[in-house]
C-alpha positions in Angstrom: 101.7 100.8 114.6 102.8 100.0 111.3 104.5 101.4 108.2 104.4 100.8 104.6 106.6 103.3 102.1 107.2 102.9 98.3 110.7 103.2 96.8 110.5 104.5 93.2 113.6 104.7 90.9 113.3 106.0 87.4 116.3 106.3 85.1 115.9 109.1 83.2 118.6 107.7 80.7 117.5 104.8 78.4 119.4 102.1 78.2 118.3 98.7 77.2 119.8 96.1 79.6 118.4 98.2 82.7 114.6 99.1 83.6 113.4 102.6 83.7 111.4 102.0 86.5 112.0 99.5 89.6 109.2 99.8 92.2 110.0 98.1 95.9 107.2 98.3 98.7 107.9 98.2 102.4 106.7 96.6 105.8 107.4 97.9 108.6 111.0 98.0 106.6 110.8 94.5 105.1 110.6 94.6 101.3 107.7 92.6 100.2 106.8 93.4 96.9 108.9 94.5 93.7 107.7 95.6 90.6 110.3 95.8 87.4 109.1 97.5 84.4 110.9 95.9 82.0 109.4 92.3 82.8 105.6 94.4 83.5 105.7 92.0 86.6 104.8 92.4 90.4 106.3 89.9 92.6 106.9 89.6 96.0 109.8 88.5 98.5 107.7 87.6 101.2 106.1 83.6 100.8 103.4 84.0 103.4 102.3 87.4 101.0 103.0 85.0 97.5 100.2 82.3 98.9 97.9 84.1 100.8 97.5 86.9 97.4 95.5 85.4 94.5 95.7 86.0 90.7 93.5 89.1 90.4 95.1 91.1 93.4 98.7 90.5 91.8 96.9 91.3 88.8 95.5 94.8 90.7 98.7 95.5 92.1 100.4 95.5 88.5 97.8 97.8 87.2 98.1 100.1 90.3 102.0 100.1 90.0 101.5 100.8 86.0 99.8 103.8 86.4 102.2 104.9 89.2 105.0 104.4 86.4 103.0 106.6 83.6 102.5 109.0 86.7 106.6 109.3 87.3 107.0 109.3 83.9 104.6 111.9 83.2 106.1 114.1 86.1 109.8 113.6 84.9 108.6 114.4 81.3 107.5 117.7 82.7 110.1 118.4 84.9 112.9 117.8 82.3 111.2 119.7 79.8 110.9 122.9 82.2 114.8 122.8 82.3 116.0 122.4 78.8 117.0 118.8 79.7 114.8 117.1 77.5 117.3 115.3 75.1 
């Protein structure tokens, strides 16, 4: 069998030389795909994955990982605001 598992880190502090969101996908372990919101780009570390993909699944994948950002962001939102910590 195999595994894939997502990585999510969002800074709930914003500060402008570091993304609030970095997304890393797994492989059976491997990272093979990164998303950084800042540049609102999905690229992978894996060549075999960055020539066999074409332009409109990277473009798919980016959408997908957007609305997984708006999601955390969304979440954290309404977490923070439940404990007073929204400033």
């Amino acid at each position: 069998p195999h595994t894939l598992r997502y990585d999510l880190m969002a800074l709930s502090l914003k500060l402008p030389e570091l993304p609030q969101v970095l997304i890393w996908r797994y492989f059976d372990d491997e990272p093979f795909l990164h998303y950084n919101e800042s540049s609102n780009r999905t690229d992978s570390w894996e060549p075999r994955i960055k020539r066999h993909w074409r332009a409109m699944t990277w473009a798919r994948e980016t959408e997908d990982l957007q609305e997984m950002v708006e999601q955390l962001k969304r979440m954290l939102a309404e977490v923070t605001g439940q404990k007073g910590q929204d400033k």
